[in-house]
C-alpha positions in Angstrom: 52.0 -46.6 14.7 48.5 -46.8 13.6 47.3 -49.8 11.5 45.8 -48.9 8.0 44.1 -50.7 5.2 44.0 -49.1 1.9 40.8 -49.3 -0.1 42.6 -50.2 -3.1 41.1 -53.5 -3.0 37.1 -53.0 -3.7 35.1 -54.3 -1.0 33.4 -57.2 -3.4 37.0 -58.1 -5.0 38.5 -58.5 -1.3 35.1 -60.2 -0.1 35.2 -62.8 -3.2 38.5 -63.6 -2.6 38.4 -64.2 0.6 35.1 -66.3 0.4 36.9 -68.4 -2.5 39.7 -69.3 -0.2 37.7 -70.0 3.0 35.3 -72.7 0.9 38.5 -73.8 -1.7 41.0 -71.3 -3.5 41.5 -68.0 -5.3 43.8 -66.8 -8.4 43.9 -63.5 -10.0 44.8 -61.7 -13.2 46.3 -58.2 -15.0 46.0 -57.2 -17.8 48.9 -54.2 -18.8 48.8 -53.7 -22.4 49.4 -50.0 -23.8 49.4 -48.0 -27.0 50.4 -44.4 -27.3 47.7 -41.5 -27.0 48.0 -37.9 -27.3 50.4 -35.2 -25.6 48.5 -32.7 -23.4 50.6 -29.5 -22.2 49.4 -28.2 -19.1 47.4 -24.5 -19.7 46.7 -23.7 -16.4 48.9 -21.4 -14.0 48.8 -19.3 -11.2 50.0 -15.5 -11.3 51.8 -16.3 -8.1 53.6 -19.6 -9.2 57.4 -19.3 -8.2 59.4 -19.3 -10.8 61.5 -22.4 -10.2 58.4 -24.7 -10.2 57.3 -23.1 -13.8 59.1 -26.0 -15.8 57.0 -28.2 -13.2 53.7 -27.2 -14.0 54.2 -26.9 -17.8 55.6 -30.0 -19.0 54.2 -32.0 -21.0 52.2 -34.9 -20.5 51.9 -38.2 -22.5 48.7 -40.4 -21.7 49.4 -44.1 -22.9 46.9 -46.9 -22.8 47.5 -49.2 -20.5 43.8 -51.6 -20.7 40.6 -51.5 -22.3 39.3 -48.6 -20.2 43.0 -46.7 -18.9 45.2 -44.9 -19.9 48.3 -43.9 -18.0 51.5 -41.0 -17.4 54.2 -40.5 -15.3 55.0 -36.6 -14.7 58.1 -34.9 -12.5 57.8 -33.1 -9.4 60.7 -32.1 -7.2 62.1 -34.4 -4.8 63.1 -31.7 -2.3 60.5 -28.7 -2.6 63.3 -25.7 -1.2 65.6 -27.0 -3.9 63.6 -27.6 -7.1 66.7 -27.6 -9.2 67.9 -30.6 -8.0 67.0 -34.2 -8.5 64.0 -35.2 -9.8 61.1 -37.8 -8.6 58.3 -39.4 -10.8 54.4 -40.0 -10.1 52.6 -42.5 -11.5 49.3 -41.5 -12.7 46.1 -43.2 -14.3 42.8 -42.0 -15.5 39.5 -43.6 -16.5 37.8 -41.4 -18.7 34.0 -40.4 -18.5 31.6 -40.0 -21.3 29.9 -37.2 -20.5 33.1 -35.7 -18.3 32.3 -32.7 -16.2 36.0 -32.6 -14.8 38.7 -34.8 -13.2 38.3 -36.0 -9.8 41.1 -37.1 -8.0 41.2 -40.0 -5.9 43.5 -41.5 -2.8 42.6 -44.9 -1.2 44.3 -44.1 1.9 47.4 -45.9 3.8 49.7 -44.1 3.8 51.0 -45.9 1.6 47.7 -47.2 -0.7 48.0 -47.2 -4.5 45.5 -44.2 -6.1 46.7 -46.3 -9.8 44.9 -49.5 -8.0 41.9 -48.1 -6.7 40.8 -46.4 -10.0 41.9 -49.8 -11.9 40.7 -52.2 -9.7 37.7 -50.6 -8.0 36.2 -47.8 -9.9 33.4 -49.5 -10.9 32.6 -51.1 -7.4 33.6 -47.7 -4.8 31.8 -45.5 -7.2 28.2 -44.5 -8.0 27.4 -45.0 -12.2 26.6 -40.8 -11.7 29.7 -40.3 -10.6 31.5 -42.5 -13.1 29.5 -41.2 -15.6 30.4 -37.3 -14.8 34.2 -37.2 -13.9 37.2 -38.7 -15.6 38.6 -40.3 -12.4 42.4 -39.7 -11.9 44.5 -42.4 -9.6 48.0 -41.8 -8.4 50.8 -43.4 -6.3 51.8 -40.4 -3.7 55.8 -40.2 -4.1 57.5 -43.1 -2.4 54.3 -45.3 -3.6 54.4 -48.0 -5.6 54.6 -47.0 -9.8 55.5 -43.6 -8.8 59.4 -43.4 -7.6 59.7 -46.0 -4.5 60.7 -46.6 -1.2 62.6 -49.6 -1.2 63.5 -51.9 2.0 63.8 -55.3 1.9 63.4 -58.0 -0.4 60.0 -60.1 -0.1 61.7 -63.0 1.8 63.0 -60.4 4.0 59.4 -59.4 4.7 58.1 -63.0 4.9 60.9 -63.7 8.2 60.0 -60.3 9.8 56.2 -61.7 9.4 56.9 -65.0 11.2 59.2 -63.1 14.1 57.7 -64.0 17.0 59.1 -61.6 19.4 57.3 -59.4 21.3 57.9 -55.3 22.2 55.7 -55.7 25.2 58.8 -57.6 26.8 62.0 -56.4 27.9 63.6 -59.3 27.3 62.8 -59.0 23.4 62.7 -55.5 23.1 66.8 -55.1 22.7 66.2 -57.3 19.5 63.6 -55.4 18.7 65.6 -52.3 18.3 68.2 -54.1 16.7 66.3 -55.8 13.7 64.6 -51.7 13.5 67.8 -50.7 13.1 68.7 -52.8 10.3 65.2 -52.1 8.6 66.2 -48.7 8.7 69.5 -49.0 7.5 68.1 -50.9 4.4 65.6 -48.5 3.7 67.8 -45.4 3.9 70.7 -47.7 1.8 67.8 -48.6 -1.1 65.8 -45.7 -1.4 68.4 -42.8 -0.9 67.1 -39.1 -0.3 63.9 -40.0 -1.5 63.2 -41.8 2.0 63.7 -38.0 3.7 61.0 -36.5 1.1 57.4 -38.6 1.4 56.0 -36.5 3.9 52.6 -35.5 3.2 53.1 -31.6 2.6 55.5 -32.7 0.0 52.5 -35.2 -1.6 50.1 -32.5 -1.0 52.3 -30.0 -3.4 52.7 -32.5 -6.1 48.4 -32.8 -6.3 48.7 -29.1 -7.0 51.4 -29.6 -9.9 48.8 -32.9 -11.0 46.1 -30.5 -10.9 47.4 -28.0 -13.2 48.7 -30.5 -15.5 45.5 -31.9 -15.8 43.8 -28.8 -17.0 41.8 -27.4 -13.5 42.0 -24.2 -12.0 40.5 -25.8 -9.1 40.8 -29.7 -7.6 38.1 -31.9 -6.8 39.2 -34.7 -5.2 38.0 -37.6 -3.2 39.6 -39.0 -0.5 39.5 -41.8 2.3 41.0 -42.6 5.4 45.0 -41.1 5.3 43.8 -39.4 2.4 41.7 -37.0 4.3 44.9 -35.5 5.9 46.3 -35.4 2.4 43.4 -33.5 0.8 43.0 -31.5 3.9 46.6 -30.5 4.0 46.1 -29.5 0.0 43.5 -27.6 1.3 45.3 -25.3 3.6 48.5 -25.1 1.6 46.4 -24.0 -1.4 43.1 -22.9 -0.4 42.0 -21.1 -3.5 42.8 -24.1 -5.6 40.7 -26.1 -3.5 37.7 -27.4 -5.4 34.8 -29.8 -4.2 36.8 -31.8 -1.7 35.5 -34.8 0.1 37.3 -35.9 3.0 35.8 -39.5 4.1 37.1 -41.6 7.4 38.6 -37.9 8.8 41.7 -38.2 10.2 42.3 -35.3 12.7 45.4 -33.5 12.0 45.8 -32.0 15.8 46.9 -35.3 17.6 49.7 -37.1 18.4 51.0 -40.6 17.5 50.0 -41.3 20.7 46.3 -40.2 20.5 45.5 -41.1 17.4 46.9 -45.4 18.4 44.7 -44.8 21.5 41.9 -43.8 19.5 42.3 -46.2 16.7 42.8 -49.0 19.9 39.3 -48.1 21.5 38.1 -47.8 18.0 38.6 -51.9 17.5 38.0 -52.7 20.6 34.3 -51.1 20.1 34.6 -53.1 16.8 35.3 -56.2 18.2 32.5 -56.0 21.0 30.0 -55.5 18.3 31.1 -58.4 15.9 30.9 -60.8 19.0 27.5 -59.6 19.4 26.7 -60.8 16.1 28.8 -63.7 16.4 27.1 -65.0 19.2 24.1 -65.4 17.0 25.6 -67.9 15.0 25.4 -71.4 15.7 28.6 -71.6 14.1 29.7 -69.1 16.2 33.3 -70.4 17.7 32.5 -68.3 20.9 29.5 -69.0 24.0 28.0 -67.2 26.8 27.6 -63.6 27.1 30.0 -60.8 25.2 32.3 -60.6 28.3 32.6 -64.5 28.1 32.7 -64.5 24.5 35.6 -61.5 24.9 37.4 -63.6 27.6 37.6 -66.7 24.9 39.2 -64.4 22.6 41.8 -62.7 25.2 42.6 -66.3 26.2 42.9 -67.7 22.7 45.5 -64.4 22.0 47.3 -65.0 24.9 48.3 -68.4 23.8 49.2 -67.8 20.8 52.1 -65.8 22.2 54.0 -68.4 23.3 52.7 -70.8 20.3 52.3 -69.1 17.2 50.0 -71.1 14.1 51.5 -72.9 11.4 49.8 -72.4 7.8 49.5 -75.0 5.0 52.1 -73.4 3.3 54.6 -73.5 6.2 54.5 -70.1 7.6 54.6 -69.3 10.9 51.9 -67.2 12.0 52.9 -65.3 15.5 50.4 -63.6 17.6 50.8 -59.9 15.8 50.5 -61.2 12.5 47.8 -63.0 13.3 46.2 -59.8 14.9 46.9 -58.0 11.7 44.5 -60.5 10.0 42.1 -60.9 12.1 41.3 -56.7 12.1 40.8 -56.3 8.5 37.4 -57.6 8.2 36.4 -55.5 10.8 36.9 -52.3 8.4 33.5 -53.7 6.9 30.5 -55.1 9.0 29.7 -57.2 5.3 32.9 -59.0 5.9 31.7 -60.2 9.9 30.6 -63.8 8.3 33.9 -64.5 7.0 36.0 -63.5 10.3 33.3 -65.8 12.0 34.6 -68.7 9.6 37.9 -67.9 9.8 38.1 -67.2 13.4 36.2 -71.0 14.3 38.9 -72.3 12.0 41.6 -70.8 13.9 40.1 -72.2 16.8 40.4 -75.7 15.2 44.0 -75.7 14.4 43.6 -74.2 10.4 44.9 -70.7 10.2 44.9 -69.8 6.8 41.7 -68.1 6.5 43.2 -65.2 9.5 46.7 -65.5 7.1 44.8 -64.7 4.2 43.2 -61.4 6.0 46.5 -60.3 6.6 48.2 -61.5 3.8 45.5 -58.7 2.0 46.4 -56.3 4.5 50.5 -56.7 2.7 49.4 -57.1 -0.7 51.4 -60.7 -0.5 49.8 -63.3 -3.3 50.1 -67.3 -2.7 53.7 -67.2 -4.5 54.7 -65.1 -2.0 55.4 -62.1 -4.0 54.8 -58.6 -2.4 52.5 -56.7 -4.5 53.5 -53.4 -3.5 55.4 -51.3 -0.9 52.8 -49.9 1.3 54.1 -51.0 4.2 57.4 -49.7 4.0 55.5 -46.4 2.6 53.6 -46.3 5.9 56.6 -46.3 8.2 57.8 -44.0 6.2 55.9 -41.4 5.7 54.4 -41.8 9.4 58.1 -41.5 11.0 57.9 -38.0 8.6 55.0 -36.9 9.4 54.4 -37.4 13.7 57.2 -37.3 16.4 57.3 -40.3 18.5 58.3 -40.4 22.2 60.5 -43.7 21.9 62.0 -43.2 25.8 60.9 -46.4 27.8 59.0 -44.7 30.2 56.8 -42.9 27.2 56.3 -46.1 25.6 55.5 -47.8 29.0 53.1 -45.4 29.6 51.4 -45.9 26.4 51.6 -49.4 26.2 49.4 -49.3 29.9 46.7 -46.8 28.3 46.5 -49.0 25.8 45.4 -52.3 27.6 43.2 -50.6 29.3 41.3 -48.6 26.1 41.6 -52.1 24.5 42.0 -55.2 26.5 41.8 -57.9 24.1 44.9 -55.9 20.9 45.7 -52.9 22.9 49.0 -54.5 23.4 49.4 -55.2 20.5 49.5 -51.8 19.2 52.1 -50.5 21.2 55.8 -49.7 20.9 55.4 -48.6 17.6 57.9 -45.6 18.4 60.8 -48.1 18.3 60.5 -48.2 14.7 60.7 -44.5 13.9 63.3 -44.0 16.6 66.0 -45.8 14.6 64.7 -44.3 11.5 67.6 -42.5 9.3 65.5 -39.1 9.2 64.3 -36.6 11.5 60.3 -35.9 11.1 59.6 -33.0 9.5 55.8 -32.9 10.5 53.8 -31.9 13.9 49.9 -32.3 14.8 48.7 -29.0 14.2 44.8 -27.2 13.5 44.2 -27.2 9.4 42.0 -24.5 8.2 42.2 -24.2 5.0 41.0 -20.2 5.4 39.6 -19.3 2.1 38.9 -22.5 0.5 35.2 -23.1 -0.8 32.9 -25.6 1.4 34.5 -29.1 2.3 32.6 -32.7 2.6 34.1 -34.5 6.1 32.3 -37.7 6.1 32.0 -39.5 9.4 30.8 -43.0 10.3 29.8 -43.7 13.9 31.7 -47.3 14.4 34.7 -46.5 12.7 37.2 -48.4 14.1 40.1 -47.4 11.9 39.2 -43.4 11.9 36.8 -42.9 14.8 33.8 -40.7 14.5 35.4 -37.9 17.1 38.3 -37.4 14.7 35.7 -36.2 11.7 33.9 -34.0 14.4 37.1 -32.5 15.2 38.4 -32.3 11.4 34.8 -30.4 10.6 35.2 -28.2 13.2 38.8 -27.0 12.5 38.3 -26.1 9.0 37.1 -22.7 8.2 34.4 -23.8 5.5 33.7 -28.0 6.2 30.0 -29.7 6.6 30.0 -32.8 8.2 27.6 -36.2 7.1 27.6 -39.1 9.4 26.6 -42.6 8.7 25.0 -44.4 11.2 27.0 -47.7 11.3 29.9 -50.0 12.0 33.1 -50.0 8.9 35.4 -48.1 8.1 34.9 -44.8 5.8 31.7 -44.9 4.2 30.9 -44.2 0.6 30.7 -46.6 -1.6 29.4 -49.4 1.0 26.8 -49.5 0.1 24.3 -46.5 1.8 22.5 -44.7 -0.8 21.9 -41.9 1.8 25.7 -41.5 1.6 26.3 -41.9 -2.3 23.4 -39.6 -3.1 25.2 -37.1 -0.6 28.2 -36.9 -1.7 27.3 -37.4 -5.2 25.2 -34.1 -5.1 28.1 -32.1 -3.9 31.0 -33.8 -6.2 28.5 -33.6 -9.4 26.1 -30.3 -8.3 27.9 -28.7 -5.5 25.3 -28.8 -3.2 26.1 -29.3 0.3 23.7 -31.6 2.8 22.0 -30.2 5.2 23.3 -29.3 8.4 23.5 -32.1 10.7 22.3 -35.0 8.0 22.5 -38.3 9.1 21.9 -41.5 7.2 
């Protein structure tokens, strides 16, 4: 399966953090206080609203606060759409309101499996232009089987920490029947903690709960901003329910017509375009832990991987720190060309026997803190809702095949990407999902946002997105990261800004 990271964190939170602990050490702190606000019924419906979902979309909905600048609800939705008399699921929602509020804009960080209630608490004011701030209340939520809204549930954090520091390897036969076996037991505990639930996150499902958030918030249409995964979320709301489809901005496009399989090969030669450009700038670093030319520099790397398969890093703390976990690490700061200094640091540490800097990278990437608590369940969210939403080919000779196309789209992590089928083929539910065209026929004009060295959601896959809806403009940024407003560009900001807060579209072709 493909590997994600949610922009939950802000950019200048994650970068600070990481900065602190590479030079001495970090800490960090919540504040949850709340107070009771008012009730707000929901007064918006549509003629055509089956009657079954009515009691859905009109209950009511209690806003507490929950901080100096949040408040917070929890609303129903059904846990199985074709039987909305039955059980019952809740969403976690937060807002921060706007002065001078035009509307609510609905946010999703991405993932699957990233925290909407984080992204609005933790990086409103970093992700998002003051205009924008300023003009919409913004709305965060955890999609069902997220976090504060009704959970998946796995394993317990110690659990996690053992699977972290397996050191076995898919890639060889010889570890692959263990393999299956601890993916069977993951599965197991999932389906044994979470229940039905675990059969319902698909994204169609989290798509038709925006629509009952929208009406519940008071909109006859939805505007809504979304990155990474949360492209194919807003773009599936957009062709379930086109005429409730407001000014939607899709940024990092995912493309909705591939396969597991094409979208790990693109994501692969994604990084591996990634990683050729950050040993370019590496290389003019003194401190640079790599010499010679990029395909020396490259070889260094492969070599220095390769190693650590048979003789994984030990952290300060006493972790092991395999090959794949170290991977996982060592690709975060590549979502965001500002971070390249502090891989450079980390990466000439690795080199030098200290891994902590790489374990704190992918310690971010699991929302794990220094006491070893797991801050959320994204990652068990992400199998989940992947293993719902793609079929996987888990024969040998399919994962074989992939496995080769792989190394040679990505020689230095290509391997490390593959056999992610094994995990969804012990799964306890059958996927519900396919890659298919989205439309969205009828809906007003879309913003796909593209960024040409996106390693996470390549550039093709916004093309592709742009071209398959019926009424979508695309805007490209010109650089290496992942997704791209908010980083920074005001090219970008102003962009999308003027379509959110105006609804006027950029030109055809724009490029910043």
């Amino acid at each position: 399966m493909p590997y994600t990271v949610s922009r939950s964190l802000s950019k200048a939170t994650a970068l600070a953090m990481a900065a602190t602990l590479l030079l001495t050490s970090c800490t960090a702190v919540t504040n949850n206080e709340s107070s009771p606000s008012a009730t707000e019924p929901s007064t918006v419906l549509d003629a055509n609203l089956p009657a079954e979902l009515a009691d859905y979309y009109t209950q009511s909905v209690k806003w507490e606060a929950c901080g100096s600048t949040l408040e917070c609800a929890t609303v129903e939705v059904p846990l199985n759409y074709a039987k909305p008399d039955g059980e019952r699921i809740e969403l976690a929602l937060n807002r921060r309101k706007a002065q001078n509020a035009q509307g609510n804009l609905l946010v999703n960080p991405g993932g699957p499996g990233g925290s909407g209630l984080t992204l609005v608490s933790q990086s409103a004011t970093s992700m998002f232009t003051p205009e924008l701030q300023r003009s919409y209340n913004l709305i965060g939520f955890d999609p069902r089987g997220v976090g504060e809204s009704s959970p998946i549930t796995c394993q317990s954090d110690a659990a996690k920490d053992d699977s972290r520091q397996s050191n076995l390897h898919a890639w060889d036969p010889a570890d692959r029947e263990q393999i299956v076996a601890e993916g069977k037991k993951y599965a197991q505990d999932c389906a044994q903690h979470t229940g039905e639930l675990l059969g319902h996150v698909d994204t169609i499902s989290a798509a038709r709960d925006m629509d009952i958030i929208r009406a519940l918030l008071g909109d006859r249409q939805l505007d809504y901003l979304g990155f990474s995964y949360g492209t194919f979320l807003g773009a599936t709301y957009a062709d379930l329910f086109p005429q409730r489809a407001g000014r939607l901005v899709l940024d990092g496009a995912m493309d909705p017509a591939l396969s597991e399989e094409e979208v790990t090969l693109g994501q692969a030669k994604g990084f591996e375009d990634s990683i050729d450009a950050w040993l370019t700038d590496c290389l003019e670093y003194e401190d640079c832990p790599f010499s010679g030319t990029l395909d020396e520099a490259k070889t260094e790397l492969q070599d220095f991987f390769s190693r650590l398969e048979g003789a994984p890093m030990t952290s300060s703390d006493g972790r092991q720190v395999p090959v794949v976990d170290f991977v996982t690490g060592f690709i975060v700061p590549l979502y965001d060309n500002s971070s390249w200094p502090l891989l450079r640091t980390a990466m000439q540490r690795a080199m030098n026997g200290d891994v902590d800097g790489i374990l704190f990278f992918a310690d971010l990437s699991n929302e794990r803190t220094e006491e070893g608590k797991y801050l959320s369940n994204s990652m068990d969210a992400f199998t989940a809702i992947n293993c719902l939403d793609r079929p996987m080919d888990a024969s040998e000779a399919a994962m074989e095949k992939q496995a080769q196309r792989l190394s040679e789209a990505s020689p230095t992590i290509g391997k490390y990407l593959a056999y992610g089928a094994i995990g969804c083929d012990t799964w306890s539910y059958k996927p519900t999902g396919k890659p298919a065209n989205l439309t969205a026929t009828g809906a007003g004009p879309i913003l796909v946002v593209g960024t040409t060295g996106d390693p996470a959601t390549p550039y093709a896959w916004a093309q592709s997105l742009a071209k398959q809806l019926d009424n979508a403009r695309l805007l490209t940024f010109e650089g290496e990261g992942h997704t791209a407003y908010g980083r920074g560009s005001d090219c970008i900001n102003e962009a999308v800004d003027n379509f959110l807060l105006e609804g006027t579209l950029p030109a055809e072709g724009t490029r910043c």
